[in-house]
C-alpha positions as CSV (number, residue, x, y, z in Angstrom):
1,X,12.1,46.0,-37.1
2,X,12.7,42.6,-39.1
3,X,10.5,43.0,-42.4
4,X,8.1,40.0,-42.7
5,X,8.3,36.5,-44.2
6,X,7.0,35.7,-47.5
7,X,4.5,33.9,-45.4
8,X,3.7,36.4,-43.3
9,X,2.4,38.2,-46.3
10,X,0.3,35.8,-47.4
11,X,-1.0,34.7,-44.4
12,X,-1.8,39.0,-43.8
13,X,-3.4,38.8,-47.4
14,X,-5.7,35.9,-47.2
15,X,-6.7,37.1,-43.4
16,X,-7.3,40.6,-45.3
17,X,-8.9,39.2,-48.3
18,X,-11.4,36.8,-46.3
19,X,-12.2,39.6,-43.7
20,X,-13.4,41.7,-46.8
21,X,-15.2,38.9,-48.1
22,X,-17.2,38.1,-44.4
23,X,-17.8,42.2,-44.1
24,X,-19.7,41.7,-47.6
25,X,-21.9,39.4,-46.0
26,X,-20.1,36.0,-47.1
27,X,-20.4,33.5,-44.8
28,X,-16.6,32.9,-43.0
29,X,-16.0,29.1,-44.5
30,X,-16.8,30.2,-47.9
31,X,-14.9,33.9,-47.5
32,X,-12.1,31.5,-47.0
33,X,-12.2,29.4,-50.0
34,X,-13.1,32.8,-52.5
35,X,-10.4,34.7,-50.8
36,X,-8.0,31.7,-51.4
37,X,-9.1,31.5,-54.8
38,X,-8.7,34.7,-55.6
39,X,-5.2,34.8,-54.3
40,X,-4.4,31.9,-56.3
41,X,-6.1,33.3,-59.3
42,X,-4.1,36.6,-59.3
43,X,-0.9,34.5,-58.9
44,X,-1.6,32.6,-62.1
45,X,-2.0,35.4,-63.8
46,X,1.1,36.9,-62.6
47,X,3.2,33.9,-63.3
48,X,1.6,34.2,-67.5
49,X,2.7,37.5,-67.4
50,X,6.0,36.7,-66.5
51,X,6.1,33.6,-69.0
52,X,5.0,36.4,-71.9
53,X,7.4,39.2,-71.1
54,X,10.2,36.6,-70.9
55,X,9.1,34.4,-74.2
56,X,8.9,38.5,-75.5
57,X,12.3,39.3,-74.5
58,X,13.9,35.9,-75.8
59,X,12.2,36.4,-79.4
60,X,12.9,40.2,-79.4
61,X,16.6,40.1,-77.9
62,X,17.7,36.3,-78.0
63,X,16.2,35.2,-81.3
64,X,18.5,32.3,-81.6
65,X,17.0,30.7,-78.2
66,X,13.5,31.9,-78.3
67,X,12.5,28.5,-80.5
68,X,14.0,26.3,-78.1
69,X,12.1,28.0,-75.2
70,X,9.1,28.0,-76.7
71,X,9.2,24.4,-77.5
72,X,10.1,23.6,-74.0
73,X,7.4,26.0,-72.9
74,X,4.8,23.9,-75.3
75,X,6.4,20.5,-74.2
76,X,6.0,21.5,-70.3
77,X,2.2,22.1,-71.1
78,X,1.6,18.9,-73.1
79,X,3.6,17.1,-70.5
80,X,1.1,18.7,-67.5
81,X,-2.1,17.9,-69.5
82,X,-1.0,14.3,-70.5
83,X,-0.6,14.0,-66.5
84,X,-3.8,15.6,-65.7
């Protein structure tokens, strides 16, 4: 059995989530939207977690590139703000 696609998954998950959300009395339209949000929302928060425990490692481990990432780190969010 071939295992599923990426997005299979998510399709499954926000199907899932927006089920749960219509079975707590959310209207479907909106289930949609929270359950999309909260997807979205979790995978932000995954993504800063990943962006800590690497900026953690580099100053722990590769102190001699950790300033250079964190300045590009900064500069990327400057850069997305200015553009926003």
């Amino acid at each position: 059995m071939p295992e599923p696609s990426i997005e299979d998954v998510k399709k499954q998950a926000l199907a899932a989530l927006t089920a749960q959300f219509v079975q707590q009395g959310h209207p479907e339209q909106y289930a949609q939207i929270m359950a999309t949000l909260a997807i979205f929302q979790t995978d932000l928060e995954l993504r800063n977690a990943q962006m800590t425990r690497l900026l953690g490692w580099l100053k722990q481990d590769h102190a001699e590139i950790y300033e250079q990432a964190a300045k590009l780190v900064e500069d990327v969010r400057v850069e997305f703000e200015t553009r926003l």
